[in-house]
N, CA and C atoms as a LAMMPS dump frame, in Angstrom:
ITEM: TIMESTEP
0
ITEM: NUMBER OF ATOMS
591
ITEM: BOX BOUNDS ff ff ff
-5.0000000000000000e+02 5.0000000000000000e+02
-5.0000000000000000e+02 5.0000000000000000e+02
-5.0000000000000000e+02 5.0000000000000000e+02
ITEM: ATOMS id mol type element x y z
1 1 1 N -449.564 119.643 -122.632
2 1 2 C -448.597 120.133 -121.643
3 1 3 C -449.139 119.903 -120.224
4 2 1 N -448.461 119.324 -119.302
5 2 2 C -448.587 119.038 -117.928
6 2 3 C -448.692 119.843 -116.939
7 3 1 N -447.824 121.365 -117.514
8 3 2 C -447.944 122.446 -116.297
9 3 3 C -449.042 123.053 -115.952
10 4 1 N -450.303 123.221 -116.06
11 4 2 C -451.299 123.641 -115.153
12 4 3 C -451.267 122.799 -114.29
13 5 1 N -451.731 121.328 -114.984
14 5 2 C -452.195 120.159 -113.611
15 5 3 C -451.054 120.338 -112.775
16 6 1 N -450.127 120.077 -112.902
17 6 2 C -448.825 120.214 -112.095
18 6 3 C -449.046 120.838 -111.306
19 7 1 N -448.924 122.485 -111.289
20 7 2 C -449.818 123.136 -110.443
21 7 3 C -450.755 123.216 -109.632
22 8 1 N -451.772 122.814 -110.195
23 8 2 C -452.647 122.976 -109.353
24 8 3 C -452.639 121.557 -108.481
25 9 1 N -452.49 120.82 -108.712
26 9 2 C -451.904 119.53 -108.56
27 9 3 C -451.024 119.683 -106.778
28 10 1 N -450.024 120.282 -106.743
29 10 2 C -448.849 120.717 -106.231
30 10 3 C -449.471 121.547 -105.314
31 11 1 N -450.222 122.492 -105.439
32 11 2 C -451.004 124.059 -104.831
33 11 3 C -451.686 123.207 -104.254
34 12 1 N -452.748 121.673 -104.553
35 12 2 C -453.8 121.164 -104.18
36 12 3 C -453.291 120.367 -102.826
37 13 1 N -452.601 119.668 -102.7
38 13 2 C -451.639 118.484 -101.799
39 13 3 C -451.13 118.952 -100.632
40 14 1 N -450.191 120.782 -101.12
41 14 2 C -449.462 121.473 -99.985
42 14 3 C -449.986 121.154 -98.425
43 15 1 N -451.435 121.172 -98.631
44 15 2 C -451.449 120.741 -96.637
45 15 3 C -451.079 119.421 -95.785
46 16 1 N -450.392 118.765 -97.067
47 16 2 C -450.622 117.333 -96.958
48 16 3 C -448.582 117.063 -96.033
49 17 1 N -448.296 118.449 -96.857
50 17 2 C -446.686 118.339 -96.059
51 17 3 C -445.716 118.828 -97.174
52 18 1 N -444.276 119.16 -97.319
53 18 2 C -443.787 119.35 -98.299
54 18 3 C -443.659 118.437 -99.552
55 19 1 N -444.634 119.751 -100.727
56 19 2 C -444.98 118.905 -102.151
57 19 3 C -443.813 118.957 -103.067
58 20 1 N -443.088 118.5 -103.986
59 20 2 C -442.426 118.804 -105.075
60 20 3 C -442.739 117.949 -106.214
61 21 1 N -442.307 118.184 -107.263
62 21 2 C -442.031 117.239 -108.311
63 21 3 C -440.941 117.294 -108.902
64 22 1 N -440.688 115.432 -109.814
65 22 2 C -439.482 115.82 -110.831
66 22 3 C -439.84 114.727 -111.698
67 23 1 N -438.867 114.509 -112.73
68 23 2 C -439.69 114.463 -114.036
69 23 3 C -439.354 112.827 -113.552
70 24 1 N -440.53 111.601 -113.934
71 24 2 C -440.586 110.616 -113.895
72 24 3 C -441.776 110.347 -115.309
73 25 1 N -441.791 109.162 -115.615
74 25 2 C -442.415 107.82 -116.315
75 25 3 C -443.201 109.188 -117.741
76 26 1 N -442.357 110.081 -118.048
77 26 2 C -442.37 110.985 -119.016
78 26 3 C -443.446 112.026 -118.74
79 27 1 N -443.516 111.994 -117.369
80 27 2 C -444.371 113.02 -116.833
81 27 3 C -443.566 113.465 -115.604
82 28 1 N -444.512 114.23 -114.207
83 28 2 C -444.125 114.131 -113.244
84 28 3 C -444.311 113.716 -111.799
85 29 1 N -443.424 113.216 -111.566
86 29 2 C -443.989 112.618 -110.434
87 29 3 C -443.508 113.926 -109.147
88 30 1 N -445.109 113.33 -108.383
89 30 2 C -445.636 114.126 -107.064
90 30 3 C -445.077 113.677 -105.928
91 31 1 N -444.358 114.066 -104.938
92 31 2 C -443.418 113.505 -103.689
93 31 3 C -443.977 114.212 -102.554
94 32 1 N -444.308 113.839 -101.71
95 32 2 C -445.077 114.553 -100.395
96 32 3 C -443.626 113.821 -99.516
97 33 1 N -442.892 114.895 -99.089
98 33 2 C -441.745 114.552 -98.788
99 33 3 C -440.804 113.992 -99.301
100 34 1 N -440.323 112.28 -99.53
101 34 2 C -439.202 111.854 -99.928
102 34 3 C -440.041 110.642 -100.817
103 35 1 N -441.727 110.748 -100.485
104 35 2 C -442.501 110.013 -100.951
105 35 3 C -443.198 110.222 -102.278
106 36 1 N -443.052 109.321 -103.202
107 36 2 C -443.677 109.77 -104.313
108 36 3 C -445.522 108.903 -104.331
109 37 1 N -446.409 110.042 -104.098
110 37 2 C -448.232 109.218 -104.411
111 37 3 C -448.935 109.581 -105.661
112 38 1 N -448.17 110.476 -106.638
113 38 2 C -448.861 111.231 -107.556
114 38 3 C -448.233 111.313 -108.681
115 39 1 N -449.22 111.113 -109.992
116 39 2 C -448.09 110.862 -110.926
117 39 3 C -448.969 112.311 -111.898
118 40 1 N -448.419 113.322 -112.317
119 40 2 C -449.063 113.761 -113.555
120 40 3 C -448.235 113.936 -114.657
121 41 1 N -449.189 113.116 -116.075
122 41 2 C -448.821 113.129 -117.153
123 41 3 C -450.159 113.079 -117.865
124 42 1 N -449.834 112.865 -119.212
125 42 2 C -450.483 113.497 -120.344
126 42 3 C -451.705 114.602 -119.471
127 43 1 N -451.384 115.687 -118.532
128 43 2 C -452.375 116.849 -118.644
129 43 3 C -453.497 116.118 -117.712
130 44 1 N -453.115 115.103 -116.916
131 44 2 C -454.033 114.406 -115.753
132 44 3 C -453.436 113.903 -114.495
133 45 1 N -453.613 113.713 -113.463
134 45 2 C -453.751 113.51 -112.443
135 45 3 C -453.867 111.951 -112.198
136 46 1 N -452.73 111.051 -111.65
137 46 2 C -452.998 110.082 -111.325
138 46 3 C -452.336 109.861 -109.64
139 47 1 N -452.905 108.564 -109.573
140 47 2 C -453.301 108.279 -108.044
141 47 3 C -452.417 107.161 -108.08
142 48 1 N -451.346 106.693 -106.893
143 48 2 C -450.873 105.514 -106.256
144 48 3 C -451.962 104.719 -105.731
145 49 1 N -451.866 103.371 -106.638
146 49 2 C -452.564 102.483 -106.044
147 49 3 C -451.624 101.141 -104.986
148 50 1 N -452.657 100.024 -104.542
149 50 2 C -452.079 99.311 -103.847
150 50 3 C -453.083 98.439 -103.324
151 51 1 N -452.375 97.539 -102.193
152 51 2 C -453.929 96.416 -102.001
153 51 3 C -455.29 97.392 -101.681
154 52 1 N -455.053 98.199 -100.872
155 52 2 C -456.182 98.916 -99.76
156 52 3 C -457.219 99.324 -100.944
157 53 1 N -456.763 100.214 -102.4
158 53 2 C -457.462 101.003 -102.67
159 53 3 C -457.12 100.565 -104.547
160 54 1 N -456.641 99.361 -104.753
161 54 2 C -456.489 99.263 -106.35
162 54 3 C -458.06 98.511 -106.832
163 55 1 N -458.347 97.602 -106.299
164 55 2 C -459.69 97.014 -106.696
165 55 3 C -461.098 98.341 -106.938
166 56 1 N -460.804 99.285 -105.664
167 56 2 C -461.734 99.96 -105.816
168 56 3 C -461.669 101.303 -107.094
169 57 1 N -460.483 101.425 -107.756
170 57 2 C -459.975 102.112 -108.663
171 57 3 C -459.955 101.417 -110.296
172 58 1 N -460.625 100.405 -109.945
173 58 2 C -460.64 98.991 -110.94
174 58 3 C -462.504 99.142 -111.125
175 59 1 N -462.706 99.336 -110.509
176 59 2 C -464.528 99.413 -110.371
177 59 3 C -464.721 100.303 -110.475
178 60 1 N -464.143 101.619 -110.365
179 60 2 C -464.913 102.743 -110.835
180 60 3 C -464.085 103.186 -112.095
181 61 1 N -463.633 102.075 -112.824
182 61 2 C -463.226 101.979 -114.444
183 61 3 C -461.704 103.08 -114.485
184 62 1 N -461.592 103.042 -113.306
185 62 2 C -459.757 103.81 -113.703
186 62 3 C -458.971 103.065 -114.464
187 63 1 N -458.17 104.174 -115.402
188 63 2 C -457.271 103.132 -116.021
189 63 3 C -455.469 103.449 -115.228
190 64 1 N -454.65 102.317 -115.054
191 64 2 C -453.143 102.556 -114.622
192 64 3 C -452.807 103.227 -115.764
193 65 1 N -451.151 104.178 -115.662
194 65 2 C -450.588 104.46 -116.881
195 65 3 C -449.843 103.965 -117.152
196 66 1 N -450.036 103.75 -118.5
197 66 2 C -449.114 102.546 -119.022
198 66 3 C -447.951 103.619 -119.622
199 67 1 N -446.503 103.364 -119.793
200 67 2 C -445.746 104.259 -120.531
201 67 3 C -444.392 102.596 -121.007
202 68 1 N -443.997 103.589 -122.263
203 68 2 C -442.938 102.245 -122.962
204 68 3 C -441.764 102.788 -122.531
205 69 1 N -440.609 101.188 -122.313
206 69 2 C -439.869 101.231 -121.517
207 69 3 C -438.952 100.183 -122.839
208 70 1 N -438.109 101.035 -123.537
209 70 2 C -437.238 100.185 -123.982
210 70 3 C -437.944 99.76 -125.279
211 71 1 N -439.445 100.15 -125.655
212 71 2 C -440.422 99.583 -126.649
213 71 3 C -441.297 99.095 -126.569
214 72 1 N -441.581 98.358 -124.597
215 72 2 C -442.213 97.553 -124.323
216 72 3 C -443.124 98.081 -123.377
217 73 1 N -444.5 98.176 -123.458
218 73 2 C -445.5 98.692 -122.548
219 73 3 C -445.038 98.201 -120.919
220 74 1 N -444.96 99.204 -119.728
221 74 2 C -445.005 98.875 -118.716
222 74 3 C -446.303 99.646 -118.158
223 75 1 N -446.774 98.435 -117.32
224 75 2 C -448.079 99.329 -116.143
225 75 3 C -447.827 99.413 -115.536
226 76 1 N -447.684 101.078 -114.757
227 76 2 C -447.461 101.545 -113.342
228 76 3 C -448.838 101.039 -112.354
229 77 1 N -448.794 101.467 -110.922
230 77 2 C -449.258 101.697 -110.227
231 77 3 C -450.302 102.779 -109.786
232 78 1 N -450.275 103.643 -110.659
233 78 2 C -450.596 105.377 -110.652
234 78 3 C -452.166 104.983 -111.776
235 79 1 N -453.496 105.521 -110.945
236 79 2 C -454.097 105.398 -112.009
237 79 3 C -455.03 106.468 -112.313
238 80 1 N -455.6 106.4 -113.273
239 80 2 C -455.789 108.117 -113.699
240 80 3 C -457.045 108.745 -113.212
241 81 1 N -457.32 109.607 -112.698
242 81 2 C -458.297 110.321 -111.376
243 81 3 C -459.265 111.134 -112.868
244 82 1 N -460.695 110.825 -112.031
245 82 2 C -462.276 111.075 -113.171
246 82 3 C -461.904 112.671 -112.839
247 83 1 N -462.186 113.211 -114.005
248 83 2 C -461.924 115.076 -114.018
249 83 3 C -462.941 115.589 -113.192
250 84 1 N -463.511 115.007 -112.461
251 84 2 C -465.012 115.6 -111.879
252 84 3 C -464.8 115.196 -110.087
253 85 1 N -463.569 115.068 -110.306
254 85 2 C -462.794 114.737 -108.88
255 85 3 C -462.278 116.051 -108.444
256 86 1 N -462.139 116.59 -109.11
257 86 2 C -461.327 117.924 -108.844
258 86 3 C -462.261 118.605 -108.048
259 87 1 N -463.473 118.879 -108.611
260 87 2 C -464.713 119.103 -107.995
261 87 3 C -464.762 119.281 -106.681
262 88 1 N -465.036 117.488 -106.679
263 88 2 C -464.655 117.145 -105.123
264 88 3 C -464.545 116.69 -104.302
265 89 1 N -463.424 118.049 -104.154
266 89 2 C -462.322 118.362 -103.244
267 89 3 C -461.927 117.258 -101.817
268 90 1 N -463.196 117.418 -101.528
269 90 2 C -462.684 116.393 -99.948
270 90 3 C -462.831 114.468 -100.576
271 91 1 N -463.121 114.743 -101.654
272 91 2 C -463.119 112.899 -102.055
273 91 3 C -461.758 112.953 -102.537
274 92 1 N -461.262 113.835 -103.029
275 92 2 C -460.216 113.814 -104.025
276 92 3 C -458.95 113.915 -102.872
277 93 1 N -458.818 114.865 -101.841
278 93 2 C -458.265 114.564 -100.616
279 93 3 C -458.228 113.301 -99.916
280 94 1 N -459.158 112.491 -99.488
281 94 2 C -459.102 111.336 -98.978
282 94 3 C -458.261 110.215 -99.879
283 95 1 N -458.539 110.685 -100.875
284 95 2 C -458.193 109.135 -102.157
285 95 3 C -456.566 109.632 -101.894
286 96 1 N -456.562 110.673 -102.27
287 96 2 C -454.799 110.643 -102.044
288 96 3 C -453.964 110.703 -100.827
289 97 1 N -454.871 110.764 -99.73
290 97 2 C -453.955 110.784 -98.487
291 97 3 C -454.171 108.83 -98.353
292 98 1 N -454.934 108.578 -98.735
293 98 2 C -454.799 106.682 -98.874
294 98 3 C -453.712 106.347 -99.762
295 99 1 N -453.475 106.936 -101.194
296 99 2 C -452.471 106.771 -101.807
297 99 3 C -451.083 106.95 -101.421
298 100 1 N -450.772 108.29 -100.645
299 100 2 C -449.666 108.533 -100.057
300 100 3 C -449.423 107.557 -98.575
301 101 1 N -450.147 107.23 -98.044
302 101 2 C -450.355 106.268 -97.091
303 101 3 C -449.515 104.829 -97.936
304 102 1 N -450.481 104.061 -98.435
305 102 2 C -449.76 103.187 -99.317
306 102 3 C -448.163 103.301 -100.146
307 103 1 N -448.375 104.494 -100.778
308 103 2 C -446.733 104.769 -100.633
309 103 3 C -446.037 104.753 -99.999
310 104 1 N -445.638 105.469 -98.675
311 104 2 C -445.398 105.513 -97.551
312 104 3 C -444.826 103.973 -96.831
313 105 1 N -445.952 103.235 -97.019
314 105 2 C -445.774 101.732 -96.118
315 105 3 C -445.055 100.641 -97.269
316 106 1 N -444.953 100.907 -98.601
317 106 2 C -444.43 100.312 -99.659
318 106 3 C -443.066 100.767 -99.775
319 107 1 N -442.633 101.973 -99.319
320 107 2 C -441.277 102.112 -99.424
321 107 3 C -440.846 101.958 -97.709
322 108 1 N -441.361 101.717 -96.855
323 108 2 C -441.258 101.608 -95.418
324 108 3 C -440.691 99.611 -95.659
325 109 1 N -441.714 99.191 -96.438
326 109 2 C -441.1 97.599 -96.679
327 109 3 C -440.432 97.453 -97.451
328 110 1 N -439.821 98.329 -98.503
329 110 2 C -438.386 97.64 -99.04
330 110 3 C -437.683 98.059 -98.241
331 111 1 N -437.283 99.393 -97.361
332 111 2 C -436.454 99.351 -96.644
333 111 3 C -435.544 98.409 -95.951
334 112 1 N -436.773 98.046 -95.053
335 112 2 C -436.982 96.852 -93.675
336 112 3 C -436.585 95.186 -94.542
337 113 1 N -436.498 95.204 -95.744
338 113 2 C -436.676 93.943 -96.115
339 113 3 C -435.138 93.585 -96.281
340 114 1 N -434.761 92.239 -95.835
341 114 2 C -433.124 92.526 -95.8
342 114 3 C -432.504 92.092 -97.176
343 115 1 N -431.501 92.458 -97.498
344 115 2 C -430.875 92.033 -98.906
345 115 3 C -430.39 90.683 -98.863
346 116 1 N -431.012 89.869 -99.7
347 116 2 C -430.329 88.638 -100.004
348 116 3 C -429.287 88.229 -100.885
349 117 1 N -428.526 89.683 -101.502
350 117 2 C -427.163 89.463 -102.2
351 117 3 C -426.667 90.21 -101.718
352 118 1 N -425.43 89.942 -101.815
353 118 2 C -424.094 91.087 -100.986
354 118 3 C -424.433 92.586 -101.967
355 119 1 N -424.406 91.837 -103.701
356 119 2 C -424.559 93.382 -104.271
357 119 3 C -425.748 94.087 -104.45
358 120 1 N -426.7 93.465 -103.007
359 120 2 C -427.836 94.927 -102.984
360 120 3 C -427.207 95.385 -101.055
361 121 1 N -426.601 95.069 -101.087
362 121 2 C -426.144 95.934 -99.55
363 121 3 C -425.853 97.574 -99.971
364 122 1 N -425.892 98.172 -99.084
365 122 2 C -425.26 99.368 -99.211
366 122 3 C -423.956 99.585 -99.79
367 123 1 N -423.812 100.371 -100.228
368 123 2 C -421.936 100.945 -101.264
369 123 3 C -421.325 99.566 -101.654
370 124 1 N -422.363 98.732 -102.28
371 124 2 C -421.354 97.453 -102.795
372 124 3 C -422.11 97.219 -104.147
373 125 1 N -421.551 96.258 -104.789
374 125 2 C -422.265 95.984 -106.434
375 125 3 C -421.804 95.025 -106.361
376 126 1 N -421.887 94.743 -107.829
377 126 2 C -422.026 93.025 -108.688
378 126 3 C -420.252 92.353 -108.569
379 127 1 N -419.803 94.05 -108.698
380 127 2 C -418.194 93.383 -109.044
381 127 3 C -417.633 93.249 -107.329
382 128 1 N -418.166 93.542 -106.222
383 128 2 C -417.774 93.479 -104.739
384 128 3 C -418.302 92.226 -104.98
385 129 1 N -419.202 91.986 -104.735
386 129 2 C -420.006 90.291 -104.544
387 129 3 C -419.018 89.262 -105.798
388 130 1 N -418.739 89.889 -106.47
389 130 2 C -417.937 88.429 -107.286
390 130 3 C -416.413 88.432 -106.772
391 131 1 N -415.651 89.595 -106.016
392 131 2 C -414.779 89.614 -105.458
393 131 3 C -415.078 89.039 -104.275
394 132 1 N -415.83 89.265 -103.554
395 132 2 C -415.99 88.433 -102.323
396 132 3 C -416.345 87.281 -102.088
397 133 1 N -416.847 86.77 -103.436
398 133 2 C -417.208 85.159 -103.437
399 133 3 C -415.947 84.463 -103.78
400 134 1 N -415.046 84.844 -104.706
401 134 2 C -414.104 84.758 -104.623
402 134 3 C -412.744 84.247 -103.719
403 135 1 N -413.165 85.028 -102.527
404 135 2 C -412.522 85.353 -101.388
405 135 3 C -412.878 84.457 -100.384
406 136 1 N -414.084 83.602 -100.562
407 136 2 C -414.814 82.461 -100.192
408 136 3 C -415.876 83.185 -99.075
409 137 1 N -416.528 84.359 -99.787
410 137 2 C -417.394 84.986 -98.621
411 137 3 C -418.467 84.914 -99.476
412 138 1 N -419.581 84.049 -99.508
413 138 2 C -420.431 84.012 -100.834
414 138 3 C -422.33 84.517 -100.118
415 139 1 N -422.569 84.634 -98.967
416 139 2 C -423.417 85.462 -98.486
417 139 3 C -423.687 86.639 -98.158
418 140 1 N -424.249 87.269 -97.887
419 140 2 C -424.768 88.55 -97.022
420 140 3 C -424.433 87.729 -95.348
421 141 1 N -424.83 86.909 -94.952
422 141 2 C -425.308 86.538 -93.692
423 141 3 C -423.441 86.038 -93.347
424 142 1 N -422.5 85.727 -94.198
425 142 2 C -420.875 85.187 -93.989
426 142 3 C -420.012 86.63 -93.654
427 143 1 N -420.897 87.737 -94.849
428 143 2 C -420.136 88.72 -94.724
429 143 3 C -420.812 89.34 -93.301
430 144 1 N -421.567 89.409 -92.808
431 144 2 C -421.756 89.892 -91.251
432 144 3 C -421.271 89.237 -90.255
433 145 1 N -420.934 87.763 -90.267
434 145 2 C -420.195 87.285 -89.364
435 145 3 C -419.022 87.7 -89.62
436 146 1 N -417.941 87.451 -90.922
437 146 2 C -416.998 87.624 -91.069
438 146 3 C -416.255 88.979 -90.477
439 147 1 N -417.358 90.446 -90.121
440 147 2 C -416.89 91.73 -90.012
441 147 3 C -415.939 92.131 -91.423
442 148 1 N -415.777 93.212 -91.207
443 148 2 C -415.339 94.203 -92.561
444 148 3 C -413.994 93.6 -92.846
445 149 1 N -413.522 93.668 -91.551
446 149 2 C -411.715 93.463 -91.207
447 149 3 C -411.659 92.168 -91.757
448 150 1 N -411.773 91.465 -91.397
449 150 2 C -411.962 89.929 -91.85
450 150 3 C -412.168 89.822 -93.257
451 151 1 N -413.367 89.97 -93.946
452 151 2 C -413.667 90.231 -94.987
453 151 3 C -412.608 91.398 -96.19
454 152 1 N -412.203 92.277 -95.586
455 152 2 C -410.842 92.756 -96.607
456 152 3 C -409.758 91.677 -96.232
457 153 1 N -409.305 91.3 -95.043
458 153 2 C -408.073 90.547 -95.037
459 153 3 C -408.128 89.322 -96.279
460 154 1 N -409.358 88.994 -96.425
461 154 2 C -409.772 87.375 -97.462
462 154 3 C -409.682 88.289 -98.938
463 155 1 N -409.772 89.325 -99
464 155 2 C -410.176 90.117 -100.268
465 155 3 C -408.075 90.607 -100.71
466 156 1 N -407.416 91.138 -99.462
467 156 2 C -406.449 91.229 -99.761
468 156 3 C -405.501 90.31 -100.47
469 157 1 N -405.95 88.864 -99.785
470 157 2 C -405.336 87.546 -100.237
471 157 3 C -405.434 87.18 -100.795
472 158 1 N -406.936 87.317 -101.969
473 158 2 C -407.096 86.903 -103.02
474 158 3 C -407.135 87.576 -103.978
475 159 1 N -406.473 88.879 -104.056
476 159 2 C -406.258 89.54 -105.032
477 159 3 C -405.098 90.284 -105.17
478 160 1 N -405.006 90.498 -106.488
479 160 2 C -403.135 90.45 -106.546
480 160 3 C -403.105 92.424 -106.493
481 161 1 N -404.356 92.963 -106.948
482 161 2 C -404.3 94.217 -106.73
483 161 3 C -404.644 95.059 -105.363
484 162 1 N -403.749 96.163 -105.334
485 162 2 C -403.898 96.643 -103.501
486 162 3 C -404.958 97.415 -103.979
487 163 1 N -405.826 97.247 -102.598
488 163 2 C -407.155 97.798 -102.338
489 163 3 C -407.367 99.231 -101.406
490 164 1 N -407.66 99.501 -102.172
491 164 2 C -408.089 101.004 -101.259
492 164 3 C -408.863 100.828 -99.868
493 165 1 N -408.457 101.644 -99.138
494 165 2 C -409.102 101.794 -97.69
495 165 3 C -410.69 101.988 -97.668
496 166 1 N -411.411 102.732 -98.821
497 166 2 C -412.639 102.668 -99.503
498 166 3 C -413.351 101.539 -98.957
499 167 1 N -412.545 100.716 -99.69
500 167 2 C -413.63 99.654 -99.774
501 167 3 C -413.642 98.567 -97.877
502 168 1 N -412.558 98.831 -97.057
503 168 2 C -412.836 98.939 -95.814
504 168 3 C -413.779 99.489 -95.76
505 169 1 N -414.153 100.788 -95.805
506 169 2 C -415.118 101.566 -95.21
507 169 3 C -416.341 101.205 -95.589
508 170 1 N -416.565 100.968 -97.065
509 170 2 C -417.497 100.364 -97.731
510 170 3 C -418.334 98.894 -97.316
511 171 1 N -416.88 98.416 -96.814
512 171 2 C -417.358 96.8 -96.495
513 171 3 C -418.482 97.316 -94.554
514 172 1 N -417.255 97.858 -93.935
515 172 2 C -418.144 98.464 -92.919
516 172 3 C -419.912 99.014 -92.985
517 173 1 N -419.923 99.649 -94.138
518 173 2 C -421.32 100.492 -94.11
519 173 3 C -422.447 99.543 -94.672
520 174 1 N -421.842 97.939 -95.564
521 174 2 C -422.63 97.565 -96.018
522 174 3 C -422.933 96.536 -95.084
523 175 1 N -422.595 96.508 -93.701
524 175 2 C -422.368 95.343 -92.607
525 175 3 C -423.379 96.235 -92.147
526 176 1 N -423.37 97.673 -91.872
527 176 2 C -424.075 98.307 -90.613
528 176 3 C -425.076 99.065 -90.994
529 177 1 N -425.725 98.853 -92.574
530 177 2 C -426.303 99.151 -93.513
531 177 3 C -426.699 100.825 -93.901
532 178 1 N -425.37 101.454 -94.022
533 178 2 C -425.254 102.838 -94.489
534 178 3 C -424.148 103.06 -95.161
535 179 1 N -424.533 104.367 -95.813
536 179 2 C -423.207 104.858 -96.816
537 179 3 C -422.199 104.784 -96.041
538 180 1 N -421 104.373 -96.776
539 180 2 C -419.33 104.317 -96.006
540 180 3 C -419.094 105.854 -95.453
541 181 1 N -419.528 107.103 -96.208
542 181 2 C -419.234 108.184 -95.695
543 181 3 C -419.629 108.57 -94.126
544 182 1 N -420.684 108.03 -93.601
545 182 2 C -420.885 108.693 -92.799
546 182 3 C -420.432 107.383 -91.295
547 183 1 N -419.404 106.676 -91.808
548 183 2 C -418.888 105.939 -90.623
549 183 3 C -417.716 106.711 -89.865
550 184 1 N -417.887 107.001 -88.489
551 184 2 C -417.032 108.226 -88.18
552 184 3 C -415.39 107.818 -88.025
553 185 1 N -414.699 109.034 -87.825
554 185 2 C -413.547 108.876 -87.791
555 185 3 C -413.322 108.1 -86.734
556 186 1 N -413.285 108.065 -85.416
557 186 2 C -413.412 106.761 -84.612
558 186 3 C -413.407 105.378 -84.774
559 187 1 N -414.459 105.176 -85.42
560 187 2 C -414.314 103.692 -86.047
561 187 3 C -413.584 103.582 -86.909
562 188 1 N -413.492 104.206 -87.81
563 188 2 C -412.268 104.281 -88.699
564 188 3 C -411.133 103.714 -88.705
565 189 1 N -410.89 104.384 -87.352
566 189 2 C -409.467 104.089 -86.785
567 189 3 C -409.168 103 -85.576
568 190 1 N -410.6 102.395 -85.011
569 190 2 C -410.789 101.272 -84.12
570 190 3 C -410.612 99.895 -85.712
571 191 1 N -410.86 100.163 -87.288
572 191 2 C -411.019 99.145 -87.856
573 191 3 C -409.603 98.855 -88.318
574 192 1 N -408.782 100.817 -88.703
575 192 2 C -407.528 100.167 -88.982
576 192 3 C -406.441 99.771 -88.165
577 193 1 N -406.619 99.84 -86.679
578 193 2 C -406.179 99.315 -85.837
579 193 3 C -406.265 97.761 -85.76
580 194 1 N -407.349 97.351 -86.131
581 194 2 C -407.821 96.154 -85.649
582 194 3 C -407.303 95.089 -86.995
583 195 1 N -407.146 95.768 -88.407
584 195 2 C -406.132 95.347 -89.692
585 195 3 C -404.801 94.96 -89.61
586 196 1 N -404.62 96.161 -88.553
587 196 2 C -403.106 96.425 -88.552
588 196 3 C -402.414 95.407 -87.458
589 197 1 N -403.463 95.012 -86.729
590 197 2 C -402.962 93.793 -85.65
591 197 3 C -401.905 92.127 -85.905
């Protein structure tokens, strides 16, 4: 069972910023904010690795955790911390504020990294991108020139079914790279103005 380490685990990190967990890779994973650096399962303590600090986690004989996925062994990133770490305390602090660091800058670069299919944009998928190729809009880089408006007018024309205002909004958020919900009423109404022309 995982819940002591969890604990103490969780109790151990708190100065590090707000700790939680939730259940990941059949254990749980550790989030220092929105960031996950900590993985505990089977009743241990593992560490986010990465360039800075995986070689040196490789030499002092750590092993990654491996967990099956479908049947098939996958190796995480997370590798499992010597019980005599707990000890100590200020080594065991440093290793994971490097880990959460590396986390941190690993989800900082998928962010920043731009999507090279329409269906990894924001509020769009596989079946938007085959509608819009369709429509003869077959990039990410056509659909930002094209604008939203543009891009439904080609979507209206090539499809025999009427389209919800949604996916206006949708096409908008995945141009300006956020959820359609939070495009304000203003624009809203500057886009269906600009339809309605």
């Amino acid at each position: 069972m995982d819940k002591p380490t969890l604990k103490n685990t969780l109790k151990f990190f708190e100065c590090l910023g707000k700790i939680k967990s939730r259940s990941m890779f059949g254990g749980f994973g550790v989030f220092c904010d929105e960031t996950m650096f900590a993985l505990v399962v089977n009743d241990q303590l593992h560490l986010r690795a990465g360039q800075t600090n995986e070689a040196e986690f490789k030499h002092l004989a750590m092993s990654p955790y491996v967990y099956k996925k479908r049947g098939f062994p996958v190796v995480t990133k997370y590798y499992a911390v010597p019980e005599n770490w707990w000890v100590k305390s200020d080594e065991l602090m440093a290793y994971a504020t490097t880990a959460l660091t590396i986390a941190r800058d690993d989800q900082q670069e998928k962010k920043t990294a731009a999507p090279t299919r329409i269906k990894d944009l924001p509020n769009l998928r596989l079946a938007t991108e085959r509608m819009l190729k369709k429509a003869g809009i077959d990039s990410v880089e056509q659909l930002q020139t094209q604008g939203a408006v543009k891009a439904y007018r080609a979507l209206q024309k090539s499809h025999q079914d009427t389209l919800s205002l949604e996916l206006l909004w949708a096409l908008e958020g995945a141009i300006e790279g956020k959820h359609w919900s939070v495009i304000t009423p203003q624009r809203r109404d500057e886009l269906l103005q600009t339809l309605h022309q």
